[in-house]
C-alpha positions as CSV (number, residue, x, y, z in Angstrom):
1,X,0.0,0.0,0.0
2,X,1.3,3.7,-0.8
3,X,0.5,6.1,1.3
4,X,0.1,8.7,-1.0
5,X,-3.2,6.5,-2.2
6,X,-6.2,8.7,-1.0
7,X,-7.5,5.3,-0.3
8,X,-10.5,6.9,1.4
9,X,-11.3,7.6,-2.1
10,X,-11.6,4.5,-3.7
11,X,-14.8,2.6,-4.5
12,X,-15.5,-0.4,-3.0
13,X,-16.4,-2.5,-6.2
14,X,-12.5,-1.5,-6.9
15,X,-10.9,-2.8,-3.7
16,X,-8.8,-6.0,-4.2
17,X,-10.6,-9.1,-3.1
18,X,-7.9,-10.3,-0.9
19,X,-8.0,-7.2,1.0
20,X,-11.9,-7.8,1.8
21,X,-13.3,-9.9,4.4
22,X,-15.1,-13.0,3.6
23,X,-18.5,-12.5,4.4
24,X,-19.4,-15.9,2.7
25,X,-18.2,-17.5,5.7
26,X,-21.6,-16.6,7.6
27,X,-23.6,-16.7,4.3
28,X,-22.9,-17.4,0.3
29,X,-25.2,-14.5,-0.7
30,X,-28.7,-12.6,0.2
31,X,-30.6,-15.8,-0.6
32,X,-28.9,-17.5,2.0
33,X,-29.1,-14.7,4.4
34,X,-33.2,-14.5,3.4
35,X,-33.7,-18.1,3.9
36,X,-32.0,-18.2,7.3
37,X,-33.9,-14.9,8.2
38,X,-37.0,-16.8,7.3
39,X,-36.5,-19.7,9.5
40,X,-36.0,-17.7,12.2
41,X,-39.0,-15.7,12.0
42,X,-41.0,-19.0,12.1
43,X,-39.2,-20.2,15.2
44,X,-39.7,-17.0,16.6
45,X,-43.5,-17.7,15.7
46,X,-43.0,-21.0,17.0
47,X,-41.8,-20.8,20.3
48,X,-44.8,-18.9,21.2
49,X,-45.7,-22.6,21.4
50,X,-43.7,-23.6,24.6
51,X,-44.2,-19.9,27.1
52,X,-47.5,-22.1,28.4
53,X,-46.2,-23.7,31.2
54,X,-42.8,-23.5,30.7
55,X,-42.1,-23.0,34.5
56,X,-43.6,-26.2,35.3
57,X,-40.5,-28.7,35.1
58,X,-37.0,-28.2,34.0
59,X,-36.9,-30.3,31.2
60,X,-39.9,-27.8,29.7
61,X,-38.2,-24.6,30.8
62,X,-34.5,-25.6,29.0
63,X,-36.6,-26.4,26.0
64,X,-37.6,-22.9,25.9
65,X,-34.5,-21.1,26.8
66,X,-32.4,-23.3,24.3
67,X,-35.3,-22.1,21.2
68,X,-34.5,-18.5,22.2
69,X,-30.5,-19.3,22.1
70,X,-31.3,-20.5,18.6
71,X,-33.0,-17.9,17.6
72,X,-30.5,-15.3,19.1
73,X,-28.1,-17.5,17.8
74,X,-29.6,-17.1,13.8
75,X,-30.6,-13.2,14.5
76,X,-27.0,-12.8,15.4
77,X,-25.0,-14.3,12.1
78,X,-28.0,-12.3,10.6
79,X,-27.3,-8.9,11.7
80,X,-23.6,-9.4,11.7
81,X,-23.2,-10.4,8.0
82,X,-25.6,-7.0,7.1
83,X,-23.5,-5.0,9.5
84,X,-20.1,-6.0,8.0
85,X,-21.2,-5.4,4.5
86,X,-23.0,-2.2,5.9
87,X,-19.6,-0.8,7.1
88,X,-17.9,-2.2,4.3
89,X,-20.0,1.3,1.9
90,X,-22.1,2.9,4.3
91,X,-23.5,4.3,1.0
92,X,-25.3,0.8,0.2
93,X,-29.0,1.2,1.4
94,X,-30.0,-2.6,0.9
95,X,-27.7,-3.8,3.9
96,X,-29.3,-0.8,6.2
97,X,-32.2,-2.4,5.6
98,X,-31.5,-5.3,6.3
99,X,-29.8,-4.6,9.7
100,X,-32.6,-2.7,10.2
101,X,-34.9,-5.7,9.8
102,X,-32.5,-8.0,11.8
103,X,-32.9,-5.0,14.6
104,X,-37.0,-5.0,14.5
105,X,-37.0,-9.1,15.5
106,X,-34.3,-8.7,17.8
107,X,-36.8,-6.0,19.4
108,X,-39.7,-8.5,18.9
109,X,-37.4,-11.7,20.3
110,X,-37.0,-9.6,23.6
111,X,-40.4,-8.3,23.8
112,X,-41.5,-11.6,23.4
113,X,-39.3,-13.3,26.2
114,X,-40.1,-10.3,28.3
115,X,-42.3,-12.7,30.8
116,X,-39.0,-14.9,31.9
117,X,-37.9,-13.0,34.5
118,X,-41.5,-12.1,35.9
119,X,-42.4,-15.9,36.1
120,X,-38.8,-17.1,37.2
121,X,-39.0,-14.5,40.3
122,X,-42.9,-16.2,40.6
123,X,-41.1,-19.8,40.6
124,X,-38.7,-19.1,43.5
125,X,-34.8,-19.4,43.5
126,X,-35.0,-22.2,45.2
127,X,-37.5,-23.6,43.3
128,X,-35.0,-23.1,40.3
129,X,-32.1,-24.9,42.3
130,X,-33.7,-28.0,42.5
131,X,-34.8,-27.7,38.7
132,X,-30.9,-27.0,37.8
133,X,-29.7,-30.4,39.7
134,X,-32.5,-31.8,37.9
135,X,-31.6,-30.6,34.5
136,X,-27.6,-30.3,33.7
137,X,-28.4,-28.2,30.6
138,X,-30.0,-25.3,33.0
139,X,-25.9,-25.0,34.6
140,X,-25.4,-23.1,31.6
141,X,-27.9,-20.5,32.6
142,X,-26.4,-20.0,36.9
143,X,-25.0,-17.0,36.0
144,X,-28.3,-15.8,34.6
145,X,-30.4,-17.2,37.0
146,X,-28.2,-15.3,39.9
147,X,-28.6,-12.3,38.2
148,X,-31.9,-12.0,38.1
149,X,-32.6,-12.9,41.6
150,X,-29.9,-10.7,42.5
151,X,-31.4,-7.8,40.7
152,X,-35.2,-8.8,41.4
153,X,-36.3,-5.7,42.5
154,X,-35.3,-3.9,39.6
155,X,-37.2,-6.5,38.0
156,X,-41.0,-5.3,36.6
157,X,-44.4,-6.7,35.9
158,X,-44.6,-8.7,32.3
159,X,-46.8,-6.1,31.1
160,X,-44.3,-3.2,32.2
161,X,-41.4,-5.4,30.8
162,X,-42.8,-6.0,27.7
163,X,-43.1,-2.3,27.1
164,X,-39.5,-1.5,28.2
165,X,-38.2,-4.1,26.0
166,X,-40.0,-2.5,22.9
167,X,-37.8,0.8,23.4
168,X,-35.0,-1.0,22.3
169,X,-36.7,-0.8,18.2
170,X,-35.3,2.9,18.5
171,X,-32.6,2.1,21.0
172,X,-29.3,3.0,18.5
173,X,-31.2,5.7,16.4
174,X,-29.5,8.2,17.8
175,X,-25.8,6.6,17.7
176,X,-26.9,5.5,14.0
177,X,-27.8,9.4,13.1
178,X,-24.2,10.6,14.9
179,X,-22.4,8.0,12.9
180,X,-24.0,8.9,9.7
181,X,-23.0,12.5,10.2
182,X,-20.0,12.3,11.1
183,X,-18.9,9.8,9.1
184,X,-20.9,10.5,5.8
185,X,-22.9,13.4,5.3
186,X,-20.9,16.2,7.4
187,X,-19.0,18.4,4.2
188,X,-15.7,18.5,4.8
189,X,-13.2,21.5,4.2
190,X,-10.8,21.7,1.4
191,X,-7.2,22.6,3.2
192,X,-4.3,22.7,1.3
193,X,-0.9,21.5,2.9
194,X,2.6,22.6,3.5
195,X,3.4,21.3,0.0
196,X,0.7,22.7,-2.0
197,X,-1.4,19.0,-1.9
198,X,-5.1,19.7,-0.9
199,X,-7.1,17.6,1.3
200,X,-10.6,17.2,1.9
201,X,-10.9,16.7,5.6
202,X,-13.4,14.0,6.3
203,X,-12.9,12.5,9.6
204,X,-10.5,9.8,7.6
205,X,-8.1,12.2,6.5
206,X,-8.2,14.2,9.6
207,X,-7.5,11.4,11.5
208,X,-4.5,10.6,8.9
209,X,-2.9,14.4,8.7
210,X,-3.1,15.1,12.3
211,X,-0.3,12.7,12.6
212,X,1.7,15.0,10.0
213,X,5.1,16.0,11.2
214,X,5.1,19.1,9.9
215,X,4.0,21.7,12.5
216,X,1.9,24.2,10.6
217,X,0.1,21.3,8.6
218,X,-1.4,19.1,11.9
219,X,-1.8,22.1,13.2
220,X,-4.0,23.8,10.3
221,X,-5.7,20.7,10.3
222,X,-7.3,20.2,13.8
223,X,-8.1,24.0,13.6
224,X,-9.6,24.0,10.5
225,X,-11.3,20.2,11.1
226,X,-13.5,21.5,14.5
227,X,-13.8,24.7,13.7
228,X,-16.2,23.2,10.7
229,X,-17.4,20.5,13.0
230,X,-18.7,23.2,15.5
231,X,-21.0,24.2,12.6
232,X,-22.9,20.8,13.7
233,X,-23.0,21.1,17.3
234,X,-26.7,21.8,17.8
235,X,-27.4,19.3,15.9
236,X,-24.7,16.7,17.2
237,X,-25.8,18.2,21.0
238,X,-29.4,17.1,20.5
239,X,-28.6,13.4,19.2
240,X,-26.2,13.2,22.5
241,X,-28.5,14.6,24.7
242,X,-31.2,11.8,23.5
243,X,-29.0,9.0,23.7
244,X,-28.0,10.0,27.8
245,X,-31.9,10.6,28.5
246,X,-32.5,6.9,27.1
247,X,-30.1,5.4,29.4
248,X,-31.7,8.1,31.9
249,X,-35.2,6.2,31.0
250,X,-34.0,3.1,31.9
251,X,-32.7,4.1,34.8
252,X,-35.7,5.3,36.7
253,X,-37.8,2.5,35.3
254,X,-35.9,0.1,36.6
255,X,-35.9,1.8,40.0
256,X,-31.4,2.5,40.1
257,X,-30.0,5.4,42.1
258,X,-28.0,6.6,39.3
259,X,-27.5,5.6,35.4
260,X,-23.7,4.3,36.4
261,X,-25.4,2.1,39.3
262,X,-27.9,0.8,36.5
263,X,-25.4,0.1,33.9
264,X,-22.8,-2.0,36.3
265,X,-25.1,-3.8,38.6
266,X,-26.0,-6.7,36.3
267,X,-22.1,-7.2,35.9
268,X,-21.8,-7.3,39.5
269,X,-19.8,-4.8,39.3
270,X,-19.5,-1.6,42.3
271,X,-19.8,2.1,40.8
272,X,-16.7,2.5,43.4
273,X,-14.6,0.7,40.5
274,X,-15.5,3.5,38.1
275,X,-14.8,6.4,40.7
276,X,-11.8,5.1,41.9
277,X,-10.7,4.9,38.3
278,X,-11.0,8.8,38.0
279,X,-10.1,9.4,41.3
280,X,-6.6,7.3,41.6
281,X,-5.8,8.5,37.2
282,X,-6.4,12.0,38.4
283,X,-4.1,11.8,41.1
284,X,-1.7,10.7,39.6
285,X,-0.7,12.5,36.1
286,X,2.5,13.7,36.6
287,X,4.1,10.2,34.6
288,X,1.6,12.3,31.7
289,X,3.1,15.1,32.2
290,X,6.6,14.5,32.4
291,X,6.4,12.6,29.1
292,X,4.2,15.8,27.5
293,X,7.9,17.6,28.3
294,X,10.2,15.1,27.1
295,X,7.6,15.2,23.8
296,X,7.6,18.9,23.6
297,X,11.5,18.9,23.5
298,X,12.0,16.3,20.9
299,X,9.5,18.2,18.6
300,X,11.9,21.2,19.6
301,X,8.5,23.8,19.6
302,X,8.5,26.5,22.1
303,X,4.8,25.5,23.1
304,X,3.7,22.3,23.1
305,X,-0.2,22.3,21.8
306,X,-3.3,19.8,21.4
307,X,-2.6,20.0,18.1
308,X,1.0,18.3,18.6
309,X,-0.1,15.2,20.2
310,X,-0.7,12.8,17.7
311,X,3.4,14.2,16.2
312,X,5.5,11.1,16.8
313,X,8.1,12.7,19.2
314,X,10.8,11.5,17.2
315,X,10.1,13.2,13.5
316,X,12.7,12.1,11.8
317,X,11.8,8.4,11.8
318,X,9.7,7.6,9.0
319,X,8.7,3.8,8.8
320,X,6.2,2.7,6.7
321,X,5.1,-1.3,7.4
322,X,3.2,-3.1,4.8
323,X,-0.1,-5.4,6.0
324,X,1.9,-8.4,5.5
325,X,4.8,-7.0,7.6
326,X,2.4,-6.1,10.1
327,X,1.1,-9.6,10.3
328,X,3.9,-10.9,10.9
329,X,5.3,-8.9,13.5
330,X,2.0,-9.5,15.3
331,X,2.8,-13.2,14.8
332,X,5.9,-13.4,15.8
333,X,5.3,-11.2,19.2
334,X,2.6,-13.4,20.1
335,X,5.0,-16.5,20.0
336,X,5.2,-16.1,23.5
337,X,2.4,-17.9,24.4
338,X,2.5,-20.6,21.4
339,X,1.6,-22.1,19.0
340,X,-1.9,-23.0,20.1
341,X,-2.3,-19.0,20.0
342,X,-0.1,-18.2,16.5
343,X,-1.9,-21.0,14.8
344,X,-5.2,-19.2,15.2
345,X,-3.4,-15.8,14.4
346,X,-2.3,-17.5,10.9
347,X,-5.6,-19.0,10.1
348,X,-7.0,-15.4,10.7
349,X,-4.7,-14.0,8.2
350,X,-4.7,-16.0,5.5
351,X,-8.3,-16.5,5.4
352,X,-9.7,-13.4,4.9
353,X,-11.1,-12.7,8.6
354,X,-10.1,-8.6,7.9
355,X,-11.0,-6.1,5.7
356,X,-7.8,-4.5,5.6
357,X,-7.7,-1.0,3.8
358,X,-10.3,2.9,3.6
359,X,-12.3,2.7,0.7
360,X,-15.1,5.3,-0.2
361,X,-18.0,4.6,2.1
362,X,-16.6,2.6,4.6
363,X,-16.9,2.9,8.0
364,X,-14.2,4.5,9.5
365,X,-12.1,3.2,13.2
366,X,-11.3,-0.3,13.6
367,X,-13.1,-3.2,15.6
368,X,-13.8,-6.7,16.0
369,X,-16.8,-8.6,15.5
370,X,-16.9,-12.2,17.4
371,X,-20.5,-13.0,18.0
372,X,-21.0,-14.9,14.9
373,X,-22.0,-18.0,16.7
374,X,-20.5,-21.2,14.9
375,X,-18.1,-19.2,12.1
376,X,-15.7,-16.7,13.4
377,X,-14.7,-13.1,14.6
378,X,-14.4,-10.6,12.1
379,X,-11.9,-7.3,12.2
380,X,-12.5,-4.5,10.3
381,X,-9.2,-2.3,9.8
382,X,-8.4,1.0,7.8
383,X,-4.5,0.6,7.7
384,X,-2.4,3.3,6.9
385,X,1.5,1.5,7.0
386,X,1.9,3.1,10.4
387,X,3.0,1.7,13.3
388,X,-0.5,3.2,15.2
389,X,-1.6,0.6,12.3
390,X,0.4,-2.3,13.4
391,X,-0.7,-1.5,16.7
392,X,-4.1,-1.8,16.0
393,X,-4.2,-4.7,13.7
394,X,-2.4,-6.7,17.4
395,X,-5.1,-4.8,19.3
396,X,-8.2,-5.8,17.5
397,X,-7.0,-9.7,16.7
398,X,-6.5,-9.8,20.6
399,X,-10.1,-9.2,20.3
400,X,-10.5,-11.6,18.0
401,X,-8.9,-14.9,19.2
402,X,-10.6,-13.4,22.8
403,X,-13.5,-14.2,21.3
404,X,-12.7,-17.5,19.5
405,X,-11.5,-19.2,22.6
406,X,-14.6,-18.1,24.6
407,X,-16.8,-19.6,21.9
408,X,-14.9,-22.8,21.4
409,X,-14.8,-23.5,25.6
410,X,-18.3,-22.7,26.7
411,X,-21.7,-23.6,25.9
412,X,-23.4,-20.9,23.8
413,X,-25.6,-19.3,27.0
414,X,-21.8,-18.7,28.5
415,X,-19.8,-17.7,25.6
416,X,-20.1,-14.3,25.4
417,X,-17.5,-12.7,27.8
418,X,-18.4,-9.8,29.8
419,X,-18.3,-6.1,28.2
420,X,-15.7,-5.5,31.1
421,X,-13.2,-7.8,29.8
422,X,-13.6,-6.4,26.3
423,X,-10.5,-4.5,26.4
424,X,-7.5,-6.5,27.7
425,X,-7.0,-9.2,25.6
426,X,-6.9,-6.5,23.0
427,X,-4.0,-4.3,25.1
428,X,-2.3,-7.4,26.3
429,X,-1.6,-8.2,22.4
430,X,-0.2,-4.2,21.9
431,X,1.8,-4.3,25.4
432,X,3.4,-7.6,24.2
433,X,4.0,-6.3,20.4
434,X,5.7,-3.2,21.4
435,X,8.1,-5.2,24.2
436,X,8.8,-7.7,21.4
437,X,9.7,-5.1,19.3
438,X,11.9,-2.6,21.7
439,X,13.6,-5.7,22.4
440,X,15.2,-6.6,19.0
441,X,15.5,-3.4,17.6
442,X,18.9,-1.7,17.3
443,X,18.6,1.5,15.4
444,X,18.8,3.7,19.3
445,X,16.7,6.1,17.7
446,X,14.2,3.7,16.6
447,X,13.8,2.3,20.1
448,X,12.9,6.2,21.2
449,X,10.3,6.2,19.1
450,X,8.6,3.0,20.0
451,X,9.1,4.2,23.4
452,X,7.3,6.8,22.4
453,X,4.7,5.2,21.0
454,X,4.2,2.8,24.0
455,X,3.5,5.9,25.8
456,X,1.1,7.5,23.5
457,X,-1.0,4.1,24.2
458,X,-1.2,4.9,27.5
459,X,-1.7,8.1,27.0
460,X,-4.7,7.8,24.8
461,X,-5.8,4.5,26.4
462,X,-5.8,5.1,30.5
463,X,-5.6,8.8,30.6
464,X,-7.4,10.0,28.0
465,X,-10.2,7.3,28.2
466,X,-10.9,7.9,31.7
467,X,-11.1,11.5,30.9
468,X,-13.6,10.4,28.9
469,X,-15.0,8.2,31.3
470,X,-15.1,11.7,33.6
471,X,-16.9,13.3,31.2
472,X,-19.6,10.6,30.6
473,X,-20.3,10.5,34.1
474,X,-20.8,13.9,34.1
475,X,-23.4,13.9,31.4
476,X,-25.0,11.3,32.7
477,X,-25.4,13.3,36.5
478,X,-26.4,16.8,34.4
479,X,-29.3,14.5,32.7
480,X,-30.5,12.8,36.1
481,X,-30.3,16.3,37.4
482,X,-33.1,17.4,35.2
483,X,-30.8,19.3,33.4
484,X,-30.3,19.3,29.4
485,X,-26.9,18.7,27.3
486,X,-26.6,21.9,25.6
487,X,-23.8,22.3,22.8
488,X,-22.4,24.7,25.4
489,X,-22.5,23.0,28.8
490,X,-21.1,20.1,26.6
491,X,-18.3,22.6,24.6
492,X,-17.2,24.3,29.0
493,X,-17.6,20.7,30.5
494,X,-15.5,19.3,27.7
495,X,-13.1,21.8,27.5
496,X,-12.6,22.1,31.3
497,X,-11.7,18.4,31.7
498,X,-9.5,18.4,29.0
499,X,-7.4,21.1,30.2
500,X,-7.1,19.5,33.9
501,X,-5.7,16.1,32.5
502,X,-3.4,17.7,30.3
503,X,-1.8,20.4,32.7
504,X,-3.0,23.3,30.4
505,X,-3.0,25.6,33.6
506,X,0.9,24.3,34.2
507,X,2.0,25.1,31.0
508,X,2.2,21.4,30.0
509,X,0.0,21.5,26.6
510,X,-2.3,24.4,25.3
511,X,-5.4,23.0,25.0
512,X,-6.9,25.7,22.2
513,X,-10.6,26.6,22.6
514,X,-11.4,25.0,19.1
515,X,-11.1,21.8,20.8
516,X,-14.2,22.1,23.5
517,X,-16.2,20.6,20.4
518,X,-14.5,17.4,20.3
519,X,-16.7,15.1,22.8
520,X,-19.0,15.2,18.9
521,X,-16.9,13.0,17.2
522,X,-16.9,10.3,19.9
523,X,-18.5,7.2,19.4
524,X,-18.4,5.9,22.5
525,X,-20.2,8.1,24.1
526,X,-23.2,7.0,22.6
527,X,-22.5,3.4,24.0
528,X,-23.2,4.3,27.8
529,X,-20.7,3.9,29.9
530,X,-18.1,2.1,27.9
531,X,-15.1,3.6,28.0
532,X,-13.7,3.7,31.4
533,X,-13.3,-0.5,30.5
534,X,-10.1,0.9,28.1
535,X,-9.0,2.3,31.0
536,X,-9.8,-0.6,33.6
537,X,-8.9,-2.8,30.6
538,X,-4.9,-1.5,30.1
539,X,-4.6,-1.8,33.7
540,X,-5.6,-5.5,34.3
541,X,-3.9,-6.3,30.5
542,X,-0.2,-4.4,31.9
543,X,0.0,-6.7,35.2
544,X,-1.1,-9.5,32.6
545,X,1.2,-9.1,29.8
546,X,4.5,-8.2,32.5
547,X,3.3,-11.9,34.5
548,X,3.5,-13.5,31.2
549,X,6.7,-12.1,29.9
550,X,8.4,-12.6,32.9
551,X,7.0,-15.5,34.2
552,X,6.9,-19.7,33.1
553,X,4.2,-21.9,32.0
554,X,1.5,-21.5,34.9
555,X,1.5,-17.4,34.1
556,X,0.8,-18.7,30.3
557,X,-1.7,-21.2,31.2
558,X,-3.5,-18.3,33.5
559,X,-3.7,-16.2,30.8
560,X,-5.4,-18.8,28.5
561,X,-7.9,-19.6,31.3
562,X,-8.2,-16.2,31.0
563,X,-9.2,-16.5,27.0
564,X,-11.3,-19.4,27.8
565,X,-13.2,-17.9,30.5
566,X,-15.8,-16.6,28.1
567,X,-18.9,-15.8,30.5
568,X,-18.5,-18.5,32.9
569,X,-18.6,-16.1,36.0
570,X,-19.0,-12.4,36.8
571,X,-15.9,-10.0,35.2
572,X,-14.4,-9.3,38.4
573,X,-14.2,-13.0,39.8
574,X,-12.6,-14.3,36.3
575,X,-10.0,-11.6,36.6
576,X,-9.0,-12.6,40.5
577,X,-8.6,-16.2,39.4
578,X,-6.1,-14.7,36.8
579,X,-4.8,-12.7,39.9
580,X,-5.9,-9.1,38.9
581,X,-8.3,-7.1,41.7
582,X,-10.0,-4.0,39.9
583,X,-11.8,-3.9,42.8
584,X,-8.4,-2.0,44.6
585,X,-6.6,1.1,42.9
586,X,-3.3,-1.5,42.9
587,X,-3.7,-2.1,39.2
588,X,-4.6,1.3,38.1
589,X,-1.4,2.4,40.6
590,X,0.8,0.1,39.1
591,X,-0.3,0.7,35.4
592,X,0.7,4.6,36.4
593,X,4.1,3.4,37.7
594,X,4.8,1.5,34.6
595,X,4.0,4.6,32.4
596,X,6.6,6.5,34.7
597,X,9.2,3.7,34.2
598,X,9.0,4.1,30.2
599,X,9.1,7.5,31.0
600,X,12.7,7.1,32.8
601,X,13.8,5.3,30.0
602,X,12.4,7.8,27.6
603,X,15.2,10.5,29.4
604,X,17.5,8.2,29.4
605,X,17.9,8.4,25.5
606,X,17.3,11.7,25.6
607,X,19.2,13.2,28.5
């Protein structure tokens, strides 16, 4: 890949096949996908059959909660294969549609089920004990079970639930609208660079130039970027402000004391986690700060701005990594914990699990998609022949074989592992690349800049995702205050936090005003309460990745009971039997020291 391609650009009907994922893995073609959509429709239909009496022995009540795995099962490959080629040109209205149908019976399998938890709280828990010894295949469902005797009294009547359920039909309208703005339909400025090349700056290539290591160019290019963004904050303000008032709805329906209390309970998981987050991160910034110096001096500018951030503090290296270099760097890295991990990495690769490149249309970020039950995960890349790229491409396959191992060791009611966990198999995978890496290389002034990047990743992945963690918190409080988001308590609240965690008042980085309007071009926050997991994630994934790297077989073998664990427990029980307590600010503290350390050897070079 060149990097002077304006990939971004391109059509999709042009990109190579190899570079494309292979959606034919989950179906051959719509037919398939119709034909699958109509079966499950008619078991949907069908399990209306078995709700009569379902509570009367276990054998009847497993019946019924293995038809609804089915069908989650079918609604799942169906919505995933429509979502892939959705993201793949958001530009093709047939796959919106069809997520969009996908979306309507996922409404109607949930409004449907809505009576289970009403009639399992009428059955008794202990009632539901001795049907569990009676019927092995209800184990699957203890975690479940627990849950909702745990949470009973947030529990309503079957009419009430039936309704709430229904809300979700609209539930990601909002996030949907934001994405489609932002990412689509927002007109980007024309800006032309140092060297006379214009741009157009959709979020794509302002994510791409802000990188630039020319001064004036990354510069000209966040200005210029939000200052036309902020044309859309009213508009942007207004789908944000919906999205917090529907997790405020929830909420108070369900009886919580706060939206944060609402959204962690079911994962067993204390709001103090989330707090303490902020609490110990803000605390402790100076490891930020001192490396915010050491950056400002490499760069050699007399002010270190917002603007300067995503430089690489070491401009004069300029190393460009194809995708198949990438691979294997990820590959080879990861031989650390075997080849019963590599193998999978390989079989990702060379069958067509990514789409690897921009093209006109597509969505833009990175993810992965595991919850296509019986095929496997998917990852969606845009790489650019950075190393951010390489980076992500170990970050999102950590996903990836996260996900296959929890769906290959557990029964399908207990493969899905807990939102919580989401993020450290991910990070272990970059904190592991970028070791493997610093290790072998030789070039001194290579080394600085991996160093560097290693600390951009905790820059942008503890600090700056608990900031935003802060900040969603904070939204969600203004909302259950009564209050409204307005694009200017959301431009002061933004902009305040922002300059705290960056030390604008110390003279650390200039935080310009411009840049109070980027909470609008933030996915996440439309995912409540989602974030501070990066945060939680890089901590638990740093004490990981340093046991395994320093450690012998049992570390290794924690860490793949770790994979395995899928949703066997509750989050923070699987991470204390992989020694890790969230529940203490130890692993945040520790995370912060480690930051510090790369610091000292940052100075070290430098000094």
């Amino acid at each position: 890949m060149n990097k002077t391609i304006d990939y971004a650009a391109i059509n999709r009907s042009d990109v190579v096949i190899e570079n494309t994922w292979k959606t034919e893995d989950i179906y051959k073609n719509i037919d398939s996908w119709n034909a699958e959509k109509k079966e499950a429709e008619e078991m949907l239909e069908k399990a209306k059959e078995l709700h009569h009496g379902w509570t009367d022995n276990p054998e009847k009540m497993f019946n019924l909660l293995k038809t609804y795995d089915e069908i989650r099962m079918k609604l799942s490959r169906l919505y995933i294969y429509s979502s892939l080629n959705n993201d793949s040109d958001m530009n093709e209205p047939e796959y919106t549609a069809m997520q969009g149908e996908i979306h309507h019976l996922f409404v109607e399998l949930g409004s449907q089920g809505s009576f289970m938890k009403p009639e399992m709280l009428e059955l008794g828990e202990k009632k539901l004990e001795e049907y569990t010894k009676l019927e092995s295949g209800l184990k699957d469902y203890e975690i479940k079970f627990d849950t909702i005797f745990r949470l009973q009294k947030h529990v309503l009547s079957k009419e009430a639930e039936n309704i709430l359920s229904m809300t979700g039909m609209f539930a990601d309208g909002v996030n949907k609208a934001a994405e489609i703005l932002n990412d689509m339909e927002l007109p980007p400025e024309k800006l032309t660079l140092s060297d006379g090349s214009q741009v157009q700056l959709n979020s794509i290539n302002y994510t791409r130039h802000r990188y630039s290591n020319v001064c004036e160019d990354r510069r000209n290019v966040m200005s210029t970027f939000w200052n036309n963004h902020a044309k859309f904050r009213n508009t942007l303000a207004a789908l944000l402000d919906s999205a917090v008032k529907y997790d405020f709805f929830n909420m108070k329906s369900r009886s919580y004391n706060s939206c944060l209390e609402a959204e962690l309970s079911p994962r067993k998981i204390n709001t103090n986690v989330y707090t303490n987050l902020i609490k110990t991160v803000r605390n402790n910034l100076d490891p930020l700060h001192k490396f915010l110096k050491i950056k400002q001096n490499l760069l050699d500018i007399e002010t270190l701005t917002y603007s300067d951030l995503y430089a690489s503090s070491v401009p004069e290296i300029e190393k460009e990594y194809s995708i198949e270099k990438a691979k294997n760097m990820v590959i080879e890295s990861m031989g650390i914990l075997g080849t019963d991990y590599t193998d999978i990495l390989k079989l990702g690769f060379e069958n067509r699990w990514m789409d690897v490149y921009p093209n006109k249309g597509k969505r833009t970020g990175a993810y992965s998609n595991g919850a296509a039950w019986g095929v496997h995960p998917y990852v969606m890349m845009n790489f650019n022949n950075t190393f951010h790229s390489v980076m992500t491409l170990a970050h999102e396959f950590g996903h990836a074989l996260h996900s296959w191992f929890s769906s290959r060791n557990n029964p399908y009611p207990k493969t899905r592992y807990p939102i919580f966990l989401a993020e450290i198999a991910s990070t272990f995978n970059e904190m592991v690349l970028i070791n493997n890496v610093i290790k072998h290389e030789e070039d001194p002034n290579l080394k600085l800049y991996l160093l560097d990047q290693e600390l951009e990743s905790f820059r942008t992945t503890l600090v700056r995702q608990t900031l935003f963690a802060e900040f969603e918190l904070a939204m969600h409080s203004h909302v259950e205050q009564g209050k409204t988001l307005t694009p200017d308590w959301l431009d002061e609240t933004y902009l305040e936090l922002t300059r705290f965690y960056y030390g604008h008042d110390k003279g650390v980085v200039h935080v310009d005003d411009y840049i109070k309007n980027e909470w609008s071009l933030i996915p996440h926050f439309y995912y409540n309460f989602y974030v501070y997991q990066y945060a939680t994630g890089l901590s638990a994934a740093s004490s990981l990745a340093f046991k395994v790297l320093n450690g012998g077989e049992k570390e290794k073998d924690l860490y793949f009971e770790f994979l395995k664990s899928g949703g066997r427990d509750y989050p923070l029980n699987i991470l204390k039997k992989a020694t890790i307590d969230l529940e203490s600010p130890e692993p945040i503290l520790d995370a912060m020291k480690l930051m510090d350390s790369l610091t000292i050897q940052m100075e070290k070079f430098t000094s």
